[in-house]
C-alpha positions in Angstrom: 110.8 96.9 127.6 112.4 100.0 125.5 110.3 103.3 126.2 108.8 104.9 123.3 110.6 108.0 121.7 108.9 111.1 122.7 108.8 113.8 120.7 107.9 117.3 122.0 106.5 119.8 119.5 107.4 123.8 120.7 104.7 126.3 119.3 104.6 129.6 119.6 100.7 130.7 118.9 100.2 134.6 117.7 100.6 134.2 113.7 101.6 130.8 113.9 98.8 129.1 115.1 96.2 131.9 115.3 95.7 134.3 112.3 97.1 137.1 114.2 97.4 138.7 118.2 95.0 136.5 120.3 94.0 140.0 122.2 93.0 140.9 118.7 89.6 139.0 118.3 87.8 139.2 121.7 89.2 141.4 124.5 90.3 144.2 122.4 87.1 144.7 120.5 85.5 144.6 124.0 87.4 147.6 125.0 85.9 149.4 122.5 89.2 149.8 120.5 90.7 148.8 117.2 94.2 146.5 117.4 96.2 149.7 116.0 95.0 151.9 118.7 95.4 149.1 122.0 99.2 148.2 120.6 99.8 151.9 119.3 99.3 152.9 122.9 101.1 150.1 124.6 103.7 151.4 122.1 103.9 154.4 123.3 103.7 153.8 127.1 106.8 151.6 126.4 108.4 154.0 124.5 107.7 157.2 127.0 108.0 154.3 130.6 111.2 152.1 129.2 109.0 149.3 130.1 110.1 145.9 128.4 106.9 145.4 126.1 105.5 142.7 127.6 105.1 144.1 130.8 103.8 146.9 128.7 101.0 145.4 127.4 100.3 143.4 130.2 100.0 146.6 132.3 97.7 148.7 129.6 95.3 145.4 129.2 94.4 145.9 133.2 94.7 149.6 133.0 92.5 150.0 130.2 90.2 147.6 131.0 89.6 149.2 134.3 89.1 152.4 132.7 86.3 150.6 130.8 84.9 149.9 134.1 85.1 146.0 133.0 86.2 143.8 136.1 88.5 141.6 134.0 89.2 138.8 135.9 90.8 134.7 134.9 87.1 133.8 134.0 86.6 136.5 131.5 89.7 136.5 129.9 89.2 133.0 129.6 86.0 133.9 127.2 88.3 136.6 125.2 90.1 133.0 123.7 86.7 131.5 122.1 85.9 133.9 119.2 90.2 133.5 118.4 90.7 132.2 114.6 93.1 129.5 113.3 95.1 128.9 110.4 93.2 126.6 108.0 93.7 122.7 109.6 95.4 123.5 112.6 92.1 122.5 115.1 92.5 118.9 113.8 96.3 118.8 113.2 97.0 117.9 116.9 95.1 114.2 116.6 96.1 113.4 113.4 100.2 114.3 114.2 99.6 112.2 117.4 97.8 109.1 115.4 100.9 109.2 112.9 103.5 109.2 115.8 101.6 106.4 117.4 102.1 104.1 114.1 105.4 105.0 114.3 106.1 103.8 117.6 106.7 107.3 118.7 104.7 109.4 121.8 104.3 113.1 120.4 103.5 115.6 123.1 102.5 119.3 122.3 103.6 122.5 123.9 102.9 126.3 123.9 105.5 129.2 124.6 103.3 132.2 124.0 104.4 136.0 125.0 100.5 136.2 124.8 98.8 136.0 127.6 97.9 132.9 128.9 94.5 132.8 130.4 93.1 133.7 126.9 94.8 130.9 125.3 92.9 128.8 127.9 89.9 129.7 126.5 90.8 128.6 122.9 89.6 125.5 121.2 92.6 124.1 121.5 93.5 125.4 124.3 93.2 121.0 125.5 95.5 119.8 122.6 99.2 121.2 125.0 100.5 119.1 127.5 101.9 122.3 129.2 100.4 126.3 128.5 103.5 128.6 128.9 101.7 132.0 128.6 101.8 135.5 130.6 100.3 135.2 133.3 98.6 137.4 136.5 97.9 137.1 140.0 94.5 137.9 140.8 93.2 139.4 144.0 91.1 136.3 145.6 88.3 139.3 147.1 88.0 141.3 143.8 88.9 138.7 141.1 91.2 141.1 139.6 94.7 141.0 138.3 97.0 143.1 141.1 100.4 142.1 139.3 102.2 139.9 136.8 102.6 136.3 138.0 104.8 135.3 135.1 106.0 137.5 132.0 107.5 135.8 128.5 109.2 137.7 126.2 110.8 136.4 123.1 114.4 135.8 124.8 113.1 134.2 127.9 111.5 132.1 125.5 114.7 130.0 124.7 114.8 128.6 128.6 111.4 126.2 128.1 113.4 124.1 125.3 115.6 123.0 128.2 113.0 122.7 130.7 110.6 120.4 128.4 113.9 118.8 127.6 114.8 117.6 131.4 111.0 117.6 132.1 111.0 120.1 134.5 107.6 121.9 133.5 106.5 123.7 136.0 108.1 127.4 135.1 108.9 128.4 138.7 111.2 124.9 138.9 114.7 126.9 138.7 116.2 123.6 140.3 115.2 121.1 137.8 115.8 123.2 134.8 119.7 124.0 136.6 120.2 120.6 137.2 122.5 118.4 135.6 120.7 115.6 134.0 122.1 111.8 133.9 119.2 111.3 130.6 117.1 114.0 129.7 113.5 112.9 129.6 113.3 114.4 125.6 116.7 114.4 123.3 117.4 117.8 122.1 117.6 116.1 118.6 113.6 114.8 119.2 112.2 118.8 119.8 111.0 121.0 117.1 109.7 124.3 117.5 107.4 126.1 114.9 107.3 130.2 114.5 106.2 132.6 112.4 109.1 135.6 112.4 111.6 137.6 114.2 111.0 137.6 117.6 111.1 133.1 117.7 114.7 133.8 116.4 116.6 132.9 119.5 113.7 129.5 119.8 114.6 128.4 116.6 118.5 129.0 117.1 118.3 127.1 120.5 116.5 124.1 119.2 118.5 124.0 115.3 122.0 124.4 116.7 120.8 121.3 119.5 119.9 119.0 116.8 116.4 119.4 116.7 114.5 121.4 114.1 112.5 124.3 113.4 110.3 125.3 111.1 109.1 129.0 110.2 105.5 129.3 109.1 103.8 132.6 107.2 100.6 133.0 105.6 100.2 132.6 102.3 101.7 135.2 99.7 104.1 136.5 102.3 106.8 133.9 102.2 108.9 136.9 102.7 108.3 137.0 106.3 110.9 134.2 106.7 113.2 134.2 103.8 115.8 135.7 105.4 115.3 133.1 108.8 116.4 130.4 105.9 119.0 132.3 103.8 120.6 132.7 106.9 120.6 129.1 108.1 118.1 130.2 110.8 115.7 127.4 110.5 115.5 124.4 109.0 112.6 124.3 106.9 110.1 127.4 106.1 106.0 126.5 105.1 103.2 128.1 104.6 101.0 128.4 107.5 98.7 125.6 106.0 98.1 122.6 108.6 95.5 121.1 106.6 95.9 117.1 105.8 98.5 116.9 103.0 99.6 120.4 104.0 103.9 121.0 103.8 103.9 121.5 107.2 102.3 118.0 108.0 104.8 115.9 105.2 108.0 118.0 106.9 106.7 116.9 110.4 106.1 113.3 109.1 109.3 113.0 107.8 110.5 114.2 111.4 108.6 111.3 112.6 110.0 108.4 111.1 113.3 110.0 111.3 113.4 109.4 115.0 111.2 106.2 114.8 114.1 105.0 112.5 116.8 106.4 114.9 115.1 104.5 117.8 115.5 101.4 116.0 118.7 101.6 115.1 119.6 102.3 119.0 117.9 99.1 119.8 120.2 97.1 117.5 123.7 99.2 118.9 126.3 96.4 120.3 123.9 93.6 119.7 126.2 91.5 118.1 124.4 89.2 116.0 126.0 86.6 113.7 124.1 85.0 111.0 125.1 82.3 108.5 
């Protein structure tokens, strides 16, 4: 029996998914702080350290929230990802893209490569709808529950390596062998992965994935389709939408035509050197 088509759906979450920064709603407000004063000083400690700015911000989160005296550790962050706001549809998209894949013969699996830090996603409502969470990460001291250094750091180049790994299936992020190895049949076609972004820094993601043969889609909220005009003038990404996941959305008819285009694919595969003769 044929295994079903699986296609793998590549998000990145901060203005894409989310309304904006996912530090922005709980743990920044915690520290007492506005959003332009916690990144205006991870700014600046970049700019005066030369720290890459991820590391950057994952440093001043610990730094500042020890100087607030709060002991921030997995569990809390975890509760900095509940008060975190979505685009309009997006908390029901996941079950409704997976029931249309299912009547299409078609498995659809759902996956997060975040620079944001990871153990707030966890804490999100839909934190349950990935199959993998590739976020920033720390390693916490197992006495004082508190981070003591970055376990895993994503920036938006380093980004580009997860397409290959969900490709082969090699998930875990620390696998270095799978990802390297050369692959009889990779587990997901390049040409069955689409990855969905909101601006500049998913450029080399949607590159990757739209010079492969899969697709990706730019999103932006509405009245600032100018965001991603430029992605699509340039031949960037395939399609652009508004960040509208709602039923009946743009976003939801592009990724349904996606569907059947691989359902349809699929079946044609089936009937490949079958030679059938009919009267």
């Amino acid at each position: 029996m044929r295994k079903k088509p699986i296609v793998a759906i590549l998000y990145d979450f901060d203005s894409t998914l989310s309304r904006t920064d996912m530090q922005n709603f709980g743990f920044i407000p915690s520290l007492g702080m506005t959003p332009a004063e916690f990144w205006g000083a991870t700014g600046k400690f970049s700019e005066e350290t030369g720290c890459e700015r991820t590391l950057a911000y994952l440093y001043m989160m610990q730094k500042l929230a020890a100087e607030k005296g709060i002991k921030m550790t997995k569990e809390w962050l975890k509760e900095q990802g509940k008060g975190i706001e979505f685009y309009n549809g997006v908390e029901t998209w996941f079950d409704r893209i997976n029931a249309y894949g299912k009547e299409h013969g078609v498995n659809v699996e759902h996956y997060l490569i975040s620079s944001g830090n990871k153990e707030i996603v966890e804490g999100c409502k839909i934190a349950k709808q990935f199959k993998v969470i590739y976020g920033c990460e720390y390693i916490f001291d197992p006495v004082t529950g508190v981070p003591v250094w970055p376990k895993l750091a994503i920036n938006y180049t380093q980004k580009t390596q997860y397409f290959f790994r969900i490709s082969k299936g090699a998930v875990d992020a620390t696998d270095d062998k799978g990802v390297n190895e050369k692959a009889k049949e990779k587990r997901i076609p390049y040409s069955n992965i689409i990855y969905i972004g909101d601006g500049m820094t998913d450029i080399p993601s949607m590159i990757i994935v739209k010079d492969n043969g899969g697709k990706s889609i730019a999103v932006y909220p509405k009245g600032k389709e100018d965001r991603v005009k430029d992605l699509y003038d340039d031949g960037r990404v395939n399609y652009v939408c508004p960040a509208n996941y709602k039923e009946g959305s743009e976003i939801e008819k592009v990724m349904k035509l996606i569907i059947q285009g691989v359902a349809i694919n699929e079946s044609l595969k089936t009937r490949e050197n079958q030679n059938v003769m009919q009267d």
